[in-house]
N, C-alpha and C positions, 0 to 999 in steps of 0.2 A: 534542598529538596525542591523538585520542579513540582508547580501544582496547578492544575486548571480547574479554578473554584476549588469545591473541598476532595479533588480528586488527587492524589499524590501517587507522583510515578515513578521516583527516586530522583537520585542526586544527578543524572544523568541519562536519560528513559531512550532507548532506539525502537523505533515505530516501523511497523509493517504496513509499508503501502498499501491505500487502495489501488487496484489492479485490476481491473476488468477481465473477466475467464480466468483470474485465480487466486482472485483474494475469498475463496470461498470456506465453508467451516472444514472442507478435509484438510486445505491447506491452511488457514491459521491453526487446525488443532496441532500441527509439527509446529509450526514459527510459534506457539506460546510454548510449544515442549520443550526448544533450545533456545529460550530467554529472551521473546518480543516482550516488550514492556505495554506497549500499547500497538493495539491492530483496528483496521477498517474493515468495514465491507469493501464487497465489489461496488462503483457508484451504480446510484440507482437513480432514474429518470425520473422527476417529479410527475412529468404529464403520463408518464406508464402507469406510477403506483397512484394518480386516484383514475385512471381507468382500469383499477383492477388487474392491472396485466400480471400473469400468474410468474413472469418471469422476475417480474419485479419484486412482487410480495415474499417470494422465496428467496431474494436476497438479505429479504430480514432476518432470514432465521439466525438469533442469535443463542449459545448457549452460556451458562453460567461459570465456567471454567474461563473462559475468554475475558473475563473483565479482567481492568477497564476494556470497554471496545466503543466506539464510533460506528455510526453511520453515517455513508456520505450519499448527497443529493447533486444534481444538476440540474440545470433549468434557466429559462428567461425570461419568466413573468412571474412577478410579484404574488398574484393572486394561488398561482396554480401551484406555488414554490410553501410558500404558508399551507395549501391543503396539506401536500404531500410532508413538509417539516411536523406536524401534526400528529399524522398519521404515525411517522416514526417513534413521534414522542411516545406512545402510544406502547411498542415494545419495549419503553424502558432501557435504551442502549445508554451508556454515562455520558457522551456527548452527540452531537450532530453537526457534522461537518461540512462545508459548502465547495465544490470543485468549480471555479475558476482558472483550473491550470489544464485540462486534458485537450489535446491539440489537435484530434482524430478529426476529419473530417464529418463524419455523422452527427459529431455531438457542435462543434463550430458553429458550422453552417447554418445550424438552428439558434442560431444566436448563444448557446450555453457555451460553458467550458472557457475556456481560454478566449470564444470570441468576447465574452465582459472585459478582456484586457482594452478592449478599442471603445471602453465608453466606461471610465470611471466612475462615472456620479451614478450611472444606471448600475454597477455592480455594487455600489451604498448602497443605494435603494432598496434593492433585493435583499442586501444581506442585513437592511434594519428592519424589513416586514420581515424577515422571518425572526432574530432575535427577539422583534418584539412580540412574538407571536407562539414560543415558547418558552418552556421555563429549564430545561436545561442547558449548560453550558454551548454555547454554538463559535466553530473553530472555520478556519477560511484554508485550503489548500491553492498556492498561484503558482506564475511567474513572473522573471524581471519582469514582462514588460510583452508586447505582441512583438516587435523587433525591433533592432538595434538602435531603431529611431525614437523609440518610446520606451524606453529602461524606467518607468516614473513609478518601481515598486516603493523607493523610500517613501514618496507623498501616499502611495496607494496604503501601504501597511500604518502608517499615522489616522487615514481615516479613517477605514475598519475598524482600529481599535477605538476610536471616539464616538464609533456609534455602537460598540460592545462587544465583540468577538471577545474573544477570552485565549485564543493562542494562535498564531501563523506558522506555514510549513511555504515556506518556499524552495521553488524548484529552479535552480541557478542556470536557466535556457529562457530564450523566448519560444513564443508559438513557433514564431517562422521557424526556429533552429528544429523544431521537432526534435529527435532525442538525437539529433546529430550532433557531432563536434563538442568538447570538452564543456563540463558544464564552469558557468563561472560563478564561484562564489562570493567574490569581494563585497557585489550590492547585497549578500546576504550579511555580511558578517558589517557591514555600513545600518543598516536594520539593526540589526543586535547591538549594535553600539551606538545608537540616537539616543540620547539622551530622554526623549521623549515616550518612548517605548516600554510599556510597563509587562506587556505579556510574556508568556517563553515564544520563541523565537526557534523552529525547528529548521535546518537545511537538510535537502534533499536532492539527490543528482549526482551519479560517478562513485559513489560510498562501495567499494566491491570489497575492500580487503580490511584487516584489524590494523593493516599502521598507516593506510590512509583515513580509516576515520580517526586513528587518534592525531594524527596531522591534522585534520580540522578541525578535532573539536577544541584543540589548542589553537592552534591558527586564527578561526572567524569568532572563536568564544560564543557559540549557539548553544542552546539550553539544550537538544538533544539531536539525534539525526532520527533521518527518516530512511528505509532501506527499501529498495522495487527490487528493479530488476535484477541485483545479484543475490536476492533469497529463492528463485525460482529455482527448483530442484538441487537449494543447498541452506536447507532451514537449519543449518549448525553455525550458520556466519555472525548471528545475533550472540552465543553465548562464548564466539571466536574472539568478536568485539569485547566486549565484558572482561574478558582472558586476559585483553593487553591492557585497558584501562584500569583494571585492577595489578597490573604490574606482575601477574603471576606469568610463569613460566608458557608458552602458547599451547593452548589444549591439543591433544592429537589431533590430526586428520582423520573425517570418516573411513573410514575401512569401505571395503564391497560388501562384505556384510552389513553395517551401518547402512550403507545405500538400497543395499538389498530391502532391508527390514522397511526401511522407510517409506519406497515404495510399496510394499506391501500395505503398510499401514494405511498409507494416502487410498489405495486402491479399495479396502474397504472400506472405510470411512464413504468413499467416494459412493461406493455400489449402496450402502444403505441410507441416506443423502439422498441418491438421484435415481435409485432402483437400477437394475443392470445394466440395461441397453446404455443408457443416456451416464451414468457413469463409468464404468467402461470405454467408451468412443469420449468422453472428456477427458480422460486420464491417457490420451495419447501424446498431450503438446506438453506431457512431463516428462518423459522417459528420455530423452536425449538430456536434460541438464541435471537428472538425477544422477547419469552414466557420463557425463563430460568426462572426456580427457582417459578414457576407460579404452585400451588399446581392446580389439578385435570385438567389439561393441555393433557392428554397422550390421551385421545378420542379425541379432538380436533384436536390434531396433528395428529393424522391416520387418519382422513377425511379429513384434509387437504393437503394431501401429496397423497392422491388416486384421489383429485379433478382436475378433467383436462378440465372445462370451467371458464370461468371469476362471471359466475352467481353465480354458487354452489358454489364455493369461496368467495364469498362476504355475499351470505347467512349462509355460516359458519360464517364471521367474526362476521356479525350482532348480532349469536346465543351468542357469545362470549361477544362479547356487554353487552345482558342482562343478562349475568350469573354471579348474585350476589357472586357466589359460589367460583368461582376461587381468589385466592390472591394472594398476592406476599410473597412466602416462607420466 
């Protein structure tokens, strides 16, 4: 049983990335429907949420069906990283997360994210005022290293956990790599097997299909993975995983109806969430990976991405419905 403090997530838990524009509650509410063990928010900027920014504060919104869930933070000052850890504590999520790994320029450049890879002692720092600074479990998201020249996650993942973090999720790239090129997992699976290493130990990067994660999870022997970008309009790949690791026979593939439904689900979810307008025009950067690989899909998706009421979007899906015609490539 994998456990962070007294939270247990089974023998083997796969985790739904935080994700920025869509790790939000329409879409965790699918990623726990087809077997996420554990989900994040979107991250949230420590200097947004104690100035109030309304964008911010509404990525707390957690619901109770979603536990365990995480909230995650970014930030590069100590004082202002403690307000905002606070504050989260504040909703009650089971743990609190810290992102050290996001490699956007926006969030970088302001010293957060992945720029703590270029000054180790100040990403301590950070992550002891805040552990010391609340009382639920607080977890670190990274990577190897900012680039090839400074791969220093083994020493980096040894002092986090000596000043308290309670589990690591590494993402097997550097900054530089951004999500290019193959992720590499060996320094994860070097981590997981230091002797020195008492936490679960999560990899994350490349995980798209059920017999590449069970290649890893055999291979680097990590306590669970973590899954981004291949759950994005395919929230079935969580309970896909599960299917093979449990040796049973591989679950069907969604149908167009399955995909159908799904989107539909997501879309209300979404509209009462974020009220029409703004859910609606958010629910456009899903429709192509809902419908990947869906032969005569490409008119569909241009009217669906020009649709900006709840109606004509639904009258599109319907149209979809009855169109014998499309298949699954």
């Amino acid at each position: 049983m994998v456990t962070i403090r007294s939270l247990e997530l089974g023998d083997f838990p796969l985790l739904l990335a935080p994700m920025e524009d869509v790790s939000d509650p329409p879409f965790r509410a699918l990623c726990k429907k087809h077997g996420a063990d554990l989900m994040y928010t979107e991250f949230i900027s420590s200097e947004g949420l104690i100035r109030d920014a309304v964008k911010s504060i509404q990525k707390m919104d957690i619901f109770e069906y979603e536990r365990p869930i995480g909230v995650q933070i970014f930030g590069s000052d100590a004082e202002t990283m403690v307000q905002a850890a606070q504050i989260i504590e504040s909703v009650k999520p089971d743990l609190l997360d810290i992102n050290y790994g996001c490699p956007v320029k926006k969030v970088a450049c302001k010293g957060a994210g992945a720029a703590l890879l270029q000054d180790i002692p100040k990403m301590v720092r950070l992550t002891k005022a805040v552990v010391d600074a609340v009382k639920i479990p607080v977890t670190v998201k990274t990577r190897l290293g900012w680039d090839d020249a400074t791969k220093n996650i083994v020493e980096t993942a040894e002092r986090l956990q000596d000043i308290g973090i309670e589990a690591l999720t590494i993402h097997g790239r550097t900054r530089s790599q951004m999500y290019k090129g193959p992720a590499d997992w060996t320094l994860i699976g070097t981590v997981k097997n230091n002797q020195r290493m008492r936490i679960p130990i999560f990899g994350n990067g490349d995980i798209d299909s059920p017999e590449k994660a069970l290649e890893y999870k055999n291979r680097y022997g990590v306590d669970g993975l973590m899954i981004g970008r291949a759950a994005i309009g395919y929230p079935w790949i969580f309970n896909e995983i599960k299917s093979v690791f449990n040796h049973h026979n591989p679950i069907p593939l969604p149908t167009m109806e399955d995909r159908i439904s799904a989107v539909e689900e997501h879309l209300d979810f979404s509209i009462r969430w974020k009220g029409e307008k703004v859910g609606v025009a958010e629910m456009k950067r899903h429709y192509a990976n809902y419908f990947k690989g869906i032969g005569h899909f490409k008119e569909y998706r241009m009217r669906l991405v020009t649709a900006n009421e709840a109606a004509e979007v639904r009258e599109i899906i319907q149209e979809l419905r009855g169109n014998k015609a499309l298949i699954l490539g």
